[in-house]
C-alpha positions in Angstrom: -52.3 -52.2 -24.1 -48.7 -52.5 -22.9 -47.7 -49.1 -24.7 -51.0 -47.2 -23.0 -49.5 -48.6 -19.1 -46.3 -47.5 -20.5 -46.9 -43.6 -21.0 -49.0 -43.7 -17.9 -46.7 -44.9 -15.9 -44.0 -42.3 -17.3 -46.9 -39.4 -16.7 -47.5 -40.2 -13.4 -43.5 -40.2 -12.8 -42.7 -37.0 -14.4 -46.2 -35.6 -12.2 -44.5 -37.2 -9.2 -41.0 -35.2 -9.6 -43.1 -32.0 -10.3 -45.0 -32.4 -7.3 -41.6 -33.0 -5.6 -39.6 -29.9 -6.9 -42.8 -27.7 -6.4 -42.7 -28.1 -2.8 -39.2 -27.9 -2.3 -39.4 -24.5 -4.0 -42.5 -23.6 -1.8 -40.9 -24.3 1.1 -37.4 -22.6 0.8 -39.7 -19.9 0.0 -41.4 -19.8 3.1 -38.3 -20.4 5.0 -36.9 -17.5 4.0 -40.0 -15.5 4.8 -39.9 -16.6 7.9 -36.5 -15.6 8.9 -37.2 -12.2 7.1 -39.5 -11.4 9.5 -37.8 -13.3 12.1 -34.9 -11.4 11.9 -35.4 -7.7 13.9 -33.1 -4.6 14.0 -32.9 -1.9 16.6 -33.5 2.1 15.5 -33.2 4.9 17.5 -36.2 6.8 18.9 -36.9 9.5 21.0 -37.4 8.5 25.1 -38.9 12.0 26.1 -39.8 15.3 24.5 -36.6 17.1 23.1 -37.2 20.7 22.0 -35.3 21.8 18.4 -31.7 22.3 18.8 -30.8 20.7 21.7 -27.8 18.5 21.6 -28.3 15.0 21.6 -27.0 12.6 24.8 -27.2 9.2 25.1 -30.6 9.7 27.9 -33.0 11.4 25.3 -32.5 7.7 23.1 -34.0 4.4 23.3 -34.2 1.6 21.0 -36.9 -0.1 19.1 -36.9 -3.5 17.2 -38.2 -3.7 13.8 -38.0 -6.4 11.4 -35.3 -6.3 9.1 -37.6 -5.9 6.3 -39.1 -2.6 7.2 -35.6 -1.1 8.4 -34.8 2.0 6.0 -31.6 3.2 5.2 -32.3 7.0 6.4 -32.9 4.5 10.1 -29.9 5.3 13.2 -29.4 1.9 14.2 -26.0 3.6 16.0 -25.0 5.7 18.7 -22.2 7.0 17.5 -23.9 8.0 14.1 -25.6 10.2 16.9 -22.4 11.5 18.7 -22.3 15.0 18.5 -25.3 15.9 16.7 -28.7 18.2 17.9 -31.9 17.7 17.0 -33.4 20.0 14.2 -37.0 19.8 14.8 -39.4 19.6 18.7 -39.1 15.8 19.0 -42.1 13.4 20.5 -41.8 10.9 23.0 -41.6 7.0 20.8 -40.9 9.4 17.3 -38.8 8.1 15.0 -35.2 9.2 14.9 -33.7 9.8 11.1 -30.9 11.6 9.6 -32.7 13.9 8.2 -34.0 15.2 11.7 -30.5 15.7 13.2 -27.2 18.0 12.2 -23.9 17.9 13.5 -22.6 20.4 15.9 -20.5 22.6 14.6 -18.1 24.8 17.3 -17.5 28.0 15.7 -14.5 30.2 17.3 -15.7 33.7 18.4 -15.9 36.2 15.4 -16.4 33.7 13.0 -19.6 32.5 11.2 -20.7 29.7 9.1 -21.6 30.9 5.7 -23.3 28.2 3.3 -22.1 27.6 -0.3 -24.5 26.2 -2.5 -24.3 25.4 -6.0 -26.3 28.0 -8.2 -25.9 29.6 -11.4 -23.4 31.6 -10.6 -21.9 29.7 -7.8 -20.0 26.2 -9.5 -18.0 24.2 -8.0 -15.2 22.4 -9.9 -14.5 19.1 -7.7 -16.2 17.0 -5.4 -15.6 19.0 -1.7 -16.0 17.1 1.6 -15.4 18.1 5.1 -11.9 18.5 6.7 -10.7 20.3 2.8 -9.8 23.9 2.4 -10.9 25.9 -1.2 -9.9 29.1 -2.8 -12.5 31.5 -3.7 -12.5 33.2 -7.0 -15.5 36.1 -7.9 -16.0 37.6 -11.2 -17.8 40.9 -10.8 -18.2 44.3 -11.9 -15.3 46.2 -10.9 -16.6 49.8 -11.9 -19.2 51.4 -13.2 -18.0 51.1 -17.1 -19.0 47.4 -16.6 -14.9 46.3 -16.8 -15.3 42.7 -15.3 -12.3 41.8 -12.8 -11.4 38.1 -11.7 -10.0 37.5 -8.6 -9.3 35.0 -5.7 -11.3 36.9 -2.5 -10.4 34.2 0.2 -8.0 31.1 0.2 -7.6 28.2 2.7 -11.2 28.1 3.9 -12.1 25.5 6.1 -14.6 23.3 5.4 -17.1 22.1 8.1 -19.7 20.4 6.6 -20.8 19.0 2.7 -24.0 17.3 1.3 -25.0 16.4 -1.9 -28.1 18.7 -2.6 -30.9 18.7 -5.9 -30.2 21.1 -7.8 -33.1 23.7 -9.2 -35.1 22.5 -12.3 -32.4 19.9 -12.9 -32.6 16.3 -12.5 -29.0 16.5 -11.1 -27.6 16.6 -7.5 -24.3 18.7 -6.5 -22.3 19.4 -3.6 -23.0 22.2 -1.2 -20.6 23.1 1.6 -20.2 25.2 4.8 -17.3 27.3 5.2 -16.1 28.7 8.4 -15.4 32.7 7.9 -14.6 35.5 9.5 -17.9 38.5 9.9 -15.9 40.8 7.7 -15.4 37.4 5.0 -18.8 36.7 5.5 -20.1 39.9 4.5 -17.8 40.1 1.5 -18.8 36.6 0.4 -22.8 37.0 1.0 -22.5 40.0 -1.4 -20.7 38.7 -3.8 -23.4 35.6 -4.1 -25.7 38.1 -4.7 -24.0 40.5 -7.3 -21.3 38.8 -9.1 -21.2 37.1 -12.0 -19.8 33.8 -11.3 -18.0 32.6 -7.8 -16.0 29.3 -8.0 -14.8 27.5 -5.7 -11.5 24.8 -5.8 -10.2 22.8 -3.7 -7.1 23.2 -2.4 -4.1 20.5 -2.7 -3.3 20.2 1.3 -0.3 18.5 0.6 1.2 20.8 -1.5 0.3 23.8 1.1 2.1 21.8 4.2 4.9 21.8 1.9 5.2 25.4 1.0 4.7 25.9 4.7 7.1 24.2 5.7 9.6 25.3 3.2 9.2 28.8 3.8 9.7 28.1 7.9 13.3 26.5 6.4 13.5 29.7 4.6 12.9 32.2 7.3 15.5 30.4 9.3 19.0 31.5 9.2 21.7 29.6 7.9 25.1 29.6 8.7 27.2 30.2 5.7 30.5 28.1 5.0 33.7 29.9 4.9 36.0 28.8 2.3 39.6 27.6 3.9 41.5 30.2 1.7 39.6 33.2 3.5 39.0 31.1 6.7 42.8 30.9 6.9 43.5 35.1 5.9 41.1 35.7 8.5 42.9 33.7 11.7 46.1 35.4 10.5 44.6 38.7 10.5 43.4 38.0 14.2 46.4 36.7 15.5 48.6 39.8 14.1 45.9 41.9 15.6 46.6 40.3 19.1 49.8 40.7 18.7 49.9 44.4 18.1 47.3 44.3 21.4 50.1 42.6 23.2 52.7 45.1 22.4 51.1 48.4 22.7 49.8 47.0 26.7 53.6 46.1 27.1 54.9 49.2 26.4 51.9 50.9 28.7 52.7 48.9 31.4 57.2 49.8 30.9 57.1 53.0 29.7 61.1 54.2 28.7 62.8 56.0 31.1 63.2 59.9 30.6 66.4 61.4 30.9 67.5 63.3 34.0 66.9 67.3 34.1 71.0 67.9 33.6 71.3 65.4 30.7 68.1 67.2 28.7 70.6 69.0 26.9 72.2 67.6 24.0 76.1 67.1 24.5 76.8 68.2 21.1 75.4 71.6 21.4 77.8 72.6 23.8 81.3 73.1 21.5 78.4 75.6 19.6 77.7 77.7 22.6 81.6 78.2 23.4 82.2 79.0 20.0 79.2 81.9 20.1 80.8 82.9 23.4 84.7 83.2 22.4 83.1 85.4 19.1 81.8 87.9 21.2 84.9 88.5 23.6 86.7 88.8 20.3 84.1 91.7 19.1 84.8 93.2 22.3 
């Protein structure tokens, strides 16, 4: 009789602490529900009809709260993940604003043209390329009609103006496509090359190392004085101060030229005793 009270009264226990811990876990469960859904976040959305390509300003946005829960990641919950961006597509009044319905604005100089670079068979790209990096180009193509294939670099230090990770064709892979800012006649040269050579790669170019090599040939180009030595340094200040002196002399003896002798003194003293002599020979012939 004692034993049977016994392992009821353990049973109920251990049913009491069961009950206990199951509504503890119930609740925190609930609690957390509730500030799920209590908790909201604000998205972007369209305040009046925007046609496609207009650029966005702060007027054409308004905000909408959604709980937390329902928030997606592709969701602008900033305006400055808006700042300088156009829409893509005509835009609704209350419609949804995501990144995939928006671009950045790009300001391309006159004569040049945005040429996109995306990864294809023949077009590989050998590093990861974001925005703000310059690449070399390098085509393989048909250089004559033999079918000799030449390699080459076509363009160098292309800017980069904008990058995304893409899917690539009947792969279950993504890679990096780029824009590159060109000029018309480098955009033609590159358009045809995507379309008729054999392989175009594109690397990326150490920016460091190009400042450098910038900079060192501005050093280059600029003209250096060169040292004399003191042995020569010391020839050449003699040689200039002989050189004034011989100046110095040749103004003095401008400036005092000698005096020329008198008209009856031309004649030279000693040549008279010859002239007598000539003279007494003749009266002697006489």
């Amino acid at each position: 009789m004692i034993s049977a009270k016994r392992k009821a009264f353990i049973f109920l226990t251990i049913a009491f602490l069961l009950a206990i811990l199951t509504g503890w876990f119930i609740n925190s469960q609930v609690s957390e529900a509730k500030e799920l859904m209590g908790q909201s976040v604000k998205v972007a959305v369209a305040k009046k009809d925007v046609s496609a390509y207009t650029e966005i300003t702060p007027d054409m946005i308004d905000w909408l709260s959604i709980p937390k829960s329902s928030a997606v990641s592709s969701f602008l919950t900033s305006e400055k993940e808006m700042e300088e961006h156009l829409f893509i597509v005509n835009m609704k009044k209350g419609d949804l604003i995501t990144r995939n319905l928006i671009r950045s604005r790009v300001d391309i100089p006159e004569g040049y043209r945005i040429v996109w670079l995306n990864p294809t068979e023949n077009v590989i790209m050998d590093q990861e390329i974001f925005v703000g990096d310059k690449v070399d180009i390098i085509a393989s193509y048909k250089s004559d009609n033999e079918g000799k294939i030449e390699t080459k670099r076509i363009m160098n230090n292309i800017d980069v103006i904008q990058s995304e990770s893409v899917q690539l064709e009947d792969k279950n892979q993504t890679g990096m496509a780029i824009k590159v800012s060109l000029t018309i006649q480098q955009a033609e040269q590159l358009i045809h090359m995507q379309n008729t050579a054999d392989q175009i790669r594109v690397l990326r170019v150490n920016q460091l190392e190009s400042n450098n090599n910038e900079i060192d040939s501005e050093n280059n180009n600029e003209e250096v004085p060169v040292q004399e030595e003191p042995v020569n340094q010391e020839i050449k200040e003699n040689k200039e101060v002989k050189e004034k002196t011989e100046v110095k002399e040749k103004t003095e003896v401008k400036d005092n030229p000698p005096a020329k002798p008198a008209n009856n003194e031309k004649e030279n003293p000693a040549k008279k005793p010859a002239k007598e002599e000539k003279k007494q020979e003749k009266d002697d012939k006489k």
